[in-house]
C-alpha positions as CSV (number, residue, x, y, z in Angstrom):
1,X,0.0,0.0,0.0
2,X,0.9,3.4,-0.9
3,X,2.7,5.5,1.5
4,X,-0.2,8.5,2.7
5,X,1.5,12.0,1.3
6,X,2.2,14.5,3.9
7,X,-1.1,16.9,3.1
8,X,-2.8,13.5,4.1
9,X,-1.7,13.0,7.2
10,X,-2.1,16.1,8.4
11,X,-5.8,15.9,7.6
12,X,-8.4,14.9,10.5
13,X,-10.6,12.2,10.7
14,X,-14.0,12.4,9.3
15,X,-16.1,13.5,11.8
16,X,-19.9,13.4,12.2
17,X,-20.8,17.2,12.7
18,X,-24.3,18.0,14.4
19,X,-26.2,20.9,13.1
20,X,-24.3,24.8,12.9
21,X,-20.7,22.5,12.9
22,X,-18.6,22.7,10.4
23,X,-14.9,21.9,9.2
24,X,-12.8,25.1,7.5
25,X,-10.4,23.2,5.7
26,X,-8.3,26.5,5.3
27,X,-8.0,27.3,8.9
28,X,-7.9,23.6,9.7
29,X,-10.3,24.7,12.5
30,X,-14.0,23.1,13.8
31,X,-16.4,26.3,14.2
32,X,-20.2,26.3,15.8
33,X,-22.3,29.1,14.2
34,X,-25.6,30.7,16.2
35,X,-27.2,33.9,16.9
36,X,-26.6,35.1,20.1
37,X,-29.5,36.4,22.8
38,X,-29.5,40.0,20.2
39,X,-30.1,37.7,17.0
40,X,-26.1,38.9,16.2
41,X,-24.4,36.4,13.9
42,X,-21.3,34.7,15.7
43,X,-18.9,32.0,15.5
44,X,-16.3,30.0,17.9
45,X,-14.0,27.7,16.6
46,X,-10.9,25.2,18.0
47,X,-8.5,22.8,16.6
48,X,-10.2,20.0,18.3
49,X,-13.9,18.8,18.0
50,X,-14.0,16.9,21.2
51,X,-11.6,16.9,24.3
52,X,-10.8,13.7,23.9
53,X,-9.2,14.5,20.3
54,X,-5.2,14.8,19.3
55,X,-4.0,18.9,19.2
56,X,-2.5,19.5,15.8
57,X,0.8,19.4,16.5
58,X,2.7,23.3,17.4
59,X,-0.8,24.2,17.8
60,X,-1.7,26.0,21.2
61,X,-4.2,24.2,23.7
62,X,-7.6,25.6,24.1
63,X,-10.7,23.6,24.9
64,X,-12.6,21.9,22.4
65,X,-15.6,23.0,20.2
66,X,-18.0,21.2,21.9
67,X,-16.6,22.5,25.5
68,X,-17.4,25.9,24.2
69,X,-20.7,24.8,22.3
70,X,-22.3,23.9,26.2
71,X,-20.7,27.3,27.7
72,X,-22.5,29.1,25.0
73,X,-25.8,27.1,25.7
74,X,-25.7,28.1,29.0
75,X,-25.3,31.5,28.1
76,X,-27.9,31.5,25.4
77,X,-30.4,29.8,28.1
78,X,-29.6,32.9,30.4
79,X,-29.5,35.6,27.9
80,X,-25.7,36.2,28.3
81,X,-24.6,39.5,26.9
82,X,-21.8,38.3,24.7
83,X,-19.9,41.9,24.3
84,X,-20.2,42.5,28.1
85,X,-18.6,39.1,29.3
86,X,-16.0,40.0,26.8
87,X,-15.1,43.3,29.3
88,X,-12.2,42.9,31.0
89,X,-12.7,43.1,35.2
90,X,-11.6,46.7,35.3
91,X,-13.9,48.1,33.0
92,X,-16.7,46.3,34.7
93,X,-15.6,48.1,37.7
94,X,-15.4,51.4,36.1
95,X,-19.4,50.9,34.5
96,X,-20.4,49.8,38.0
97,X,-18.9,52.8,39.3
98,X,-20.6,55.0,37.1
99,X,-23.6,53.5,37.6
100,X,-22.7,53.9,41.2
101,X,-22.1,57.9,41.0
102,X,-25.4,58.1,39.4
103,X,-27.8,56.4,42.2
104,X,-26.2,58.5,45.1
105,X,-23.4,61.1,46.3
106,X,-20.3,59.3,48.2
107,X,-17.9,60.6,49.9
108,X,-14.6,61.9,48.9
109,X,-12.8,59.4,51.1
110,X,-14.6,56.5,49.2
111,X,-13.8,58.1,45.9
112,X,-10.5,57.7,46.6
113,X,-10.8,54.4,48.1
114,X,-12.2,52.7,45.0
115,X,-9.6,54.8,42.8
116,X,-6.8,52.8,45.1
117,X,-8.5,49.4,44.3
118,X,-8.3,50.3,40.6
119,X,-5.1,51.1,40.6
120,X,-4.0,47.9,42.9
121,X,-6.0,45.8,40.4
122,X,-4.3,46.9,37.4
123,X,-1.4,45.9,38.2
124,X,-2.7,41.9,38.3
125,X,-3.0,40.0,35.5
126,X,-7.4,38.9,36.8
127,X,-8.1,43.1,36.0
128,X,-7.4,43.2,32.9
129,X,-9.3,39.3,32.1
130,X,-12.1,39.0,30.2
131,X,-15.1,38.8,32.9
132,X,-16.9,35.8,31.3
133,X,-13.5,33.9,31.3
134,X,-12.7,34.3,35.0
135,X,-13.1,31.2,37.1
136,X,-13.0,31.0,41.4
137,X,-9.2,29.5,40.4
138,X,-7.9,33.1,39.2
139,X,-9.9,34.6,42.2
140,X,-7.9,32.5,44.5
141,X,-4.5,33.0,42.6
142,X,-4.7,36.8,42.8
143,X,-6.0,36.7,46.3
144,X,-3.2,34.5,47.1
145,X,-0.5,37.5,45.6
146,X,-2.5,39.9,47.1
147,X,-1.8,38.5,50.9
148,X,2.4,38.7,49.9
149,X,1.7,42.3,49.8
150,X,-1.2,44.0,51.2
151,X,-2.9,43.4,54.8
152,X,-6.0,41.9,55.6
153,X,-8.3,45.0,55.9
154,X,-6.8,46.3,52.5
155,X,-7.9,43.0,50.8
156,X,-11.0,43.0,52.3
157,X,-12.1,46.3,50.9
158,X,-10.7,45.4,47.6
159,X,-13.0,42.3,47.9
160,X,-16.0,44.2,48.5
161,X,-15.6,46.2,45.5
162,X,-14.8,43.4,43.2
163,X,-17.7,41.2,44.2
164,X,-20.2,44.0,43.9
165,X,-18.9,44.5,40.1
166,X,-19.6,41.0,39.2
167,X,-22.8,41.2,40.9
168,X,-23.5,44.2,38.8
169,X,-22.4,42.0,36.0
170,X,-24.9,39.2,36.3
171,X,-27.7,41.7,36.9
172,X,-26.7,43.1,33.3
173,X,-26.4,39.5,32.0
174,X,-23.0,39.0,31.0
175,X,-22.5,36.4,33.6
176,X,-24.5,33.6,35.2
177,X,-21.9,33.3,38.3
178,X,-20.1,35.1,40.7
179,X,-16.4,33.7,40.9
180,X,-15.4,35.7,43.5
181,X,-18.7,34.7,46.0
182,X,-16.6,32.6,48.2
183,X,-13.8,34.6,48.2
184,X,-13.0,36.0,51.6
185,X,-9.6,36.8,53.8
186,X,-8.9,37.2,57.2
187,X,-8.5,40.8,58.4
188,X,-7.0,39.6,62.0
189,X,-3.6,40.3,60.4
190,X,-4.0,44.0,60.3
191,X,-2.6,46.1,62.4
192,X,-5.2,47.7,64.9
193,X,-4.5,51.3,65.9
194,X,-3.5,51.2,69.5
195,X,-4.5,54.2,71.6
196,X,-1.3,56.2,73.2
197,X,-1.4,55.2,77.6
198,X,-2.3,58.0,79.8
199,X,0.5,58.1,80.9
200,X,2.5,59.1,77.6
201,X,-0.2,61.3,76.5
202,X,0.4,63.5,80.1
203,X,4.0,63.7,79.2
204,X,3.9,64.3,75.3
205,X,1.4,66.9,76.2
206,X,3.4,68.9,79.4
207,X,6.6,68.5,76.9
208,X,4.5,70.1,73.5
209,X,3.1,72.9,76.2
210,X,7.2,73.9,77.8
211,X,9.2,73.5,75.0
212,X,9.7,76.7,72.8
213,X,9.5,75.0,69.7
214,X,6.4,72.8,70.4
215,X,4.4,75.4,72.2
216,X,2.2,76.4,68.9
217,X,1.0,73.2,68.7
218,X,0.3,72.4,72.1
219,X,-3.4,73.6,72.5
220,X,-4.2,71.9,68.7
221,X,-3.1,68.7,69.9
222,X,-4.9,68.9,72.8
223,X,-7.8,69.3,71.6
224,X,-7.2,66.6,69.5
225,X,-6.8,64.4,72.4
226,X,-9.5,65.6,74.0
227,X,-12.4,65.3,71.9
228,X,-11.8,62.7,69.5
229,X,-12.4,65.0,66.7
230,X,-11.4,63.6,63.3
231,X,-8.6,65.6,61.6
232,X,-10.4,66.8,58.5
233,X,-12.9,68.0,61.5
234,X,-10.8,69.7,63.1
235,X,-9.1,71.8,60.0
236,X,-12.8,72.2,59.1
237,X,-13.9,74.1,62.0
238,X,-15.1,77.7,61.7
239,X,-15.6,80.5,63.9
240,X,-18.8,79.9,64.8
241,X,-18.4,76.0,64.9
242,X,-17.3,77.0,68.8
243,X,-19.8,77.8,71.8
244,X,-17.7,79.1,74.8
245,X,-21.1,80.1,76.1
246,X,-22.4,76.4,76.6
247,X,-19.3,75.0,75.8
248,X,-20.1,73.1,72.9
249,X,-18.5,72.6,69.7
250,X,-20.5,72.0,66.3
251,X,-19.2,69.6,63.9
252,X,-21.0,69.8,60.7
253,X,-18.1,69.9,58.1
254,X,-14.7,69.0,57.1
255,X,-11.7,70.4,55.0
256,X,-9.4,68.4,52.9
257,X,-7.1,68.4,50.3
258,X,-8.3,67.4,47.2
259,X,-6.1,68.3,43.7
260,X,-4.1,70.5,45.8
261,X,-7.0,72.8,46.5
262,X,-8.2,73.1,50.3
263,X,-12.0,72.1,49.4
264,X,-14.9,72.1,52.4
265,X,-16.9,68.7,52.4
266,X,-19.9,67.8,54.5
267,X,-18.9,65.3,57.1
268,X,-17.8,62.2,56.7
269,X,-21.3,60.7,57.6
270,X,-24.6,61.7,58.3
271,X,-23.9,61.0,61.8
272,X,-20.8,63.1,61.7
273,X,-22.5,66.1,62.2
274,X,-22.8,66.6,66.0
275,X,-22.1,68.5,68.9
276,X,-18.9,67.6,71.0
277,X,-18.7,69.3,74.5
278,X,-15.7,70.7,76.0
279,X,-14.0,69.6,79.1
280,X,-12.4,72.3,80.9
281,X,-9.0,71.8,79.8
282,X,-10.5,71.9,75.7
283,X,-12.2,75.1,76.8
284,X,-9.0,76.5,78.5
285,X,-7.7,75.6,74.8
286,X,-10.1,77.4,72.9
287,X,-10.0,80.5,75.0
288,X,-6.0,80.7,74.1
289,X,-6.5,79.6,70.3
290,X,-9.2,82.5,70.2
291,X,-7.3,85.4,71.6
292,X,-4.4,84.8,70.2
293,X,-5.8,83.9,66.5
294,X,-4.7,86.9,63.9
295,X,-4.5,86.8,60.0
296,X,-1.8,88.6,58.0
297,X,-3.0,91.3,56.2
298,X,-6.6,91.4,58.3
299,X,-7.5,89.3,55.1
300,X,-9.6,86.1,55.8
301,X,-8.4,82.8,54.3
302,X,-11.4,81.2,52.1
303,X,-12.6,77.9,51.0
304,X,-15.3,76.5,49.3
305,X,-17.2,73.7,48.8
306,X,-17.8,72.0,45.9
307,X,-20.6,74.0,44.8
308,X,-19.1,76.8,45.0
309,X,-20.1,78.3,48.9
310,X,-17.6,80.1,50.5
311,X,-16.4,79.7,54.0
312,X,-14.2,81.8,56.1
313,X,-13.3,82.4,59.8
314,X,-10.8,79.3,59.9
315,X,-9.8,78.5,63.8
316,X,-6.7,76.8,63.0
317,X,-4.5,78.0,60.4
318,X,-0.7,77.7,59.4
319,X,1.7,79.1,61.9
320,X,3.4,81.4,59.2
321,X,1.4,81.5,56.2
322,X,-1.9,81.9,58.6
323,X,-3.4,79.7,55.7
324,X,-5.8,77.3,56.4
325,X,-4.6,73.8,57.1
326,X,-5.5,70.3,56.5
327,X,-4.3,66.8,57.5
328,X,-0.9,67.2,56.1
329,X,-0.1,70.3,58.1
330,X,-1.1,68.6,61.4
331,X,0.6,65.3,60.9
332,X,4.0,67.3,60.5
333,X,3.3,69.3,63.2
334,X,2.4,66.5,65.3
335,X,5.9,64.3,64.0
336,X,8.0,67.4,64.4
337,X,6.6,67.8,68.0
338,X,7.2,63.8,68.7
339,X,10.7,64.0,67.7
340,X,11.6,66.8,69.6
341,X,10.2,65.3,72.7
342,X,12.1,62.2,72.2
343,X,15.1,63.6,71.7
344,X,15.0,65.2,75.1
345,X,13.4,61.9,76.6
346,X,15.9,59.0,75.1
347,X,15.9,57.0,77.7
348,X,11.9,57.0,77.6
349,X,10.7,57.6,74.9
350,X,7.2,57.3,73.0
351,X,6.3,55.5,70.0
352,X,5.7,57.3,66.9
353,X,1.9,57.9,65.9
354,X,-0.3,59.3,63.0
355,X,-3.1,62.3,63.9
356,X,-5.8,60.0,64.4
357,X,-4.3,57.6,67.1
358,X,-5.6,61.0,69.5
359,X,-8.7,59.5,68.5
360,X,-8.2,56.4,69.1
361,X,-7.0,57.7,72.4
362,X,-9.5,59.7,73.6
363,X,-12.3,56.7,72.7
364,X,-10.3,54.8,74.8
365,X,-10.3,57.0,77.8
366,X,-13.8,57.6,77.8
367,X,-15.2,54.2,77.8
368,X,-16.3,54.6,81.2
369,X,-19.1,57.0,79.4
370,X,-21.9,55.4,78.5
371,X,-21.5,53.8,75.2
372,X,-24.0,55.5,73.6
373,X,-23.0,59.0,74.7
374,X,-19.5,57.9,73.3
375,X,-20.7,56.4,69.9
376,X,-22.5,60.2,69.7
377,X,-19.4,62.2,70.2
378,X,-17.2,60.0,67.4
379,X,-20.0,60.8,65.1
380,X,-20.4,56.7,64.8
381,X,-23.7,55.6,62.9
382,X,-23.0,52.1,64.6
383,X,-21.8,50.9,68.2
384,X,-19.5,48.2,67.5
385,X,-17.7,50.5,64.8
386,X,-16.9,52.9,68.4
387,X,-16.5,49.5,70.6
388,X,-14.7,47.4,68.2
389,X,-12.3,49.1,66.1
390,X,-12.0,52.9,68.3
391,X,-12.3,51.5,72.0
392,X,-8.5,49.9,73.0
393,X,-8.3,48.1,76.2
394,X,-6.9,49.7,79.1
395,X,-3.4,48.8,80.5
396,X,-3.0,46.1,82.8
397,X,-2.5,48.2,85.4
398,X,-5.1,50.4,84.8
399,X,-7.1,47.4,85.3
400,X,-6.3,46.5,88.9
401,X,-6.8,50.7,89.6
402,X,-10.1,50.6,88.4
403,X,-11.3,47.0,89.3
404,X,-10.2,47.3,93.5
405,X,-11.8,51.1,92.9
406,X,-15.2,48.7,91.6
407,X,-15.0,46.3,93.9
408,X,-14.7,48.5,97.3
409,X,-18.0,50.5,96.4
410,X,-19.6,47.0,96.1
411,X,-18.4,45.9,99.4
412,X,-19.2,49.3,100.9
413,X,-23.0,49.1,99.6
């Protein structure tokens, strides 16, 4: 018998085709016509017809036509829009997030948290995927390179957004699933803030209100310590944000830096907008910051908001420029002053800590409030937001003060 010439031995096996299959002989590939869920013309095609066949050899593997044939019918079944499963992740994201924009007004702190997300996502290989293609396995792979670099709460908030995409993807059918439904992490490996002891807070505080170089900032960061205002609150506060008379101060806005423009935003939630009172010691603070405050030039700094309403009347503003500050300006203040105290104090010093740790500090001082006079004053909408994440435990021996203190008005009564 004849040896078969090479042009036949490269050509498959005849193959019974079902209905819409056919062979291209000059692609050498197997293609499935049909009409998508629109009535739009399409066609898929491999190198093999069934799994089980032989890959023409130098040829790239892929599944089979018929693997792609029962995808497809499950698409068709469920009225899969073929473009949008053809998005990659990251524009998902950015039509959800439109979509998003339009429904309701977020804050600019979650603006900027979902641009971070973006960006993170981008630089892994499931952003830029086609959504119909991405299985739970990539889900897992990129949360798997995600915990070698980012903690727990990060990748949790990443998470969220992700998820909510592909939900918004299957409510625009152009996916049945949600790969990423069982994807979770644990957020036990992020750092909690720890508030600053009593103890350190009295010293950093008598050092900021002696030393010569520290003394501006002494009655800022007291107040900070002493009313658990946020930064952006603080920066935000106007003259007549402060009631000496009943000793009161109004929170109902906040100034931050957005674009390198100081711009006035409402606070950060509805239940930010309260009134914080003054212990005597903030009131001391606010008498000083009052009489002393003067502006260069008797010319008010301004700011607006973003629709345009101007604000003026800033109590805090920049030691020399007498220009209104924002978070920036008080967490170099705040270093500059921690420094200087531990250079005079290195045989004791304190650790090193951000603006809002004086929060943290002053939730955890006043957790002998009742808790619902303390979520109030944070501005919390929930209780376990103040008690979980704000409210530190007290030190050890702190504990056995307060406990014997406890325990001998029981035995008294």
């Amino acid at each position: 018998m004849a040896n078969k010439t090479k042009s036949e031995k490269n050509k498959p096996k005849r193959k019974t085709l079902r209905a819409d299959e056919y062979y291209n002989s000059k692609t050498k590939r197997y293609e499935y016509h049909y009409k998508d869920a629109l009535g739009k013309e399409r066609v898929v095609s491999s190198y093999r017809l069934e799994p089980t066949d032989q890959l023409p050899k130098g040829k790239r593997s892929g599944k089979s036509l018929r693997e792609k044939e029962a995808e497809l019918k499950v698409q068709l079944e469920n009225n899969i829009d073929m473009d949008g499963a053809k998005l990659t992740l990251l524009e998902v994201i950015d039509r959800y997030l439109k979509h998003l924009y339009n429904r309701k007004e977020l804050t600019h702190n979650t603006k900027v948290g979902y641009n971070t997300t973006i960006k993170t996502l981008a630089q892994y290989k499931l952003g830029h995927m086609e959504i119909g293609k991405i299985k739970p396995e990539h889900c897992e792979e990129w949360l798997s390179d995600m915990k070698k670099k980012h903690r727990g709460s990060s990748i949790q908030t990443q998470i969220s957004l992700i998820k909510r995409s592909f939900e918004y993807a299957i409510d625009y059918d152009y996916i049945v699933k949600n790969p990423f439904r069982r994807i979770t992490t644990d957020k036990s490996d992020s750092k909690k803030m720890e508030a600053i002891s009593i103890r350190d807070m009295q010293r950093f505080l008598e050092f900021c209100s002696k030393d010569a170089h520290s003394a501006h900032c002494y009655d800022m960061i007291y107040v900070l310590f002493w009313t658990g205002l946020r930064v952006s609150e603080l920066c935000g506060l106007t003259l007549d944000n402060i009631d000496m008379e009943n000793h009161l101060i109004r929170v109902e806005k906040q100034l931050q830096c957005i674009n390198h423009t100081h711009v006035v935003l409402p606070t950060k939630t509805i239940n930010g907008t309260r009134y914080v009172p003054m212990t005597d010691g903030v009131y001391e603070c606010f008498q000083r910051i009052l009489k002393n405050r003067y502006i260069m030039g008797d010319i008010e700094p301004v700011c607006y908001d973003e629709k345009g309403k101007a604000y003026e009347g800033f109590v805090f503003l920049a030691t020399r420029s007498r220009k209104t500050i924002v978070r920036s300006h008080v967490e170099e203040y705040l270093q500059n002053c921690i420094k200087r105290f531990n250079n005079a104090n290195s045989d004791n010093p304190i650790r090193k800590f951000e603006p809002h740790i004086c929060r943290h500090t002053f939730a955890t001082n006043m957790q002998g409030l009742p808790p619902k006079t303390l979520q109030y004053i944070l501005g919390h909408g929930n209780i376990v937001t103040t008690m979980n994440n704000y409210v530190s435990a007290k030190p050890s021996e702190q504990q056995l003060v307060e406990i014997n203190l406890l325990a001998a008005s029981i035995n008294t009564n």
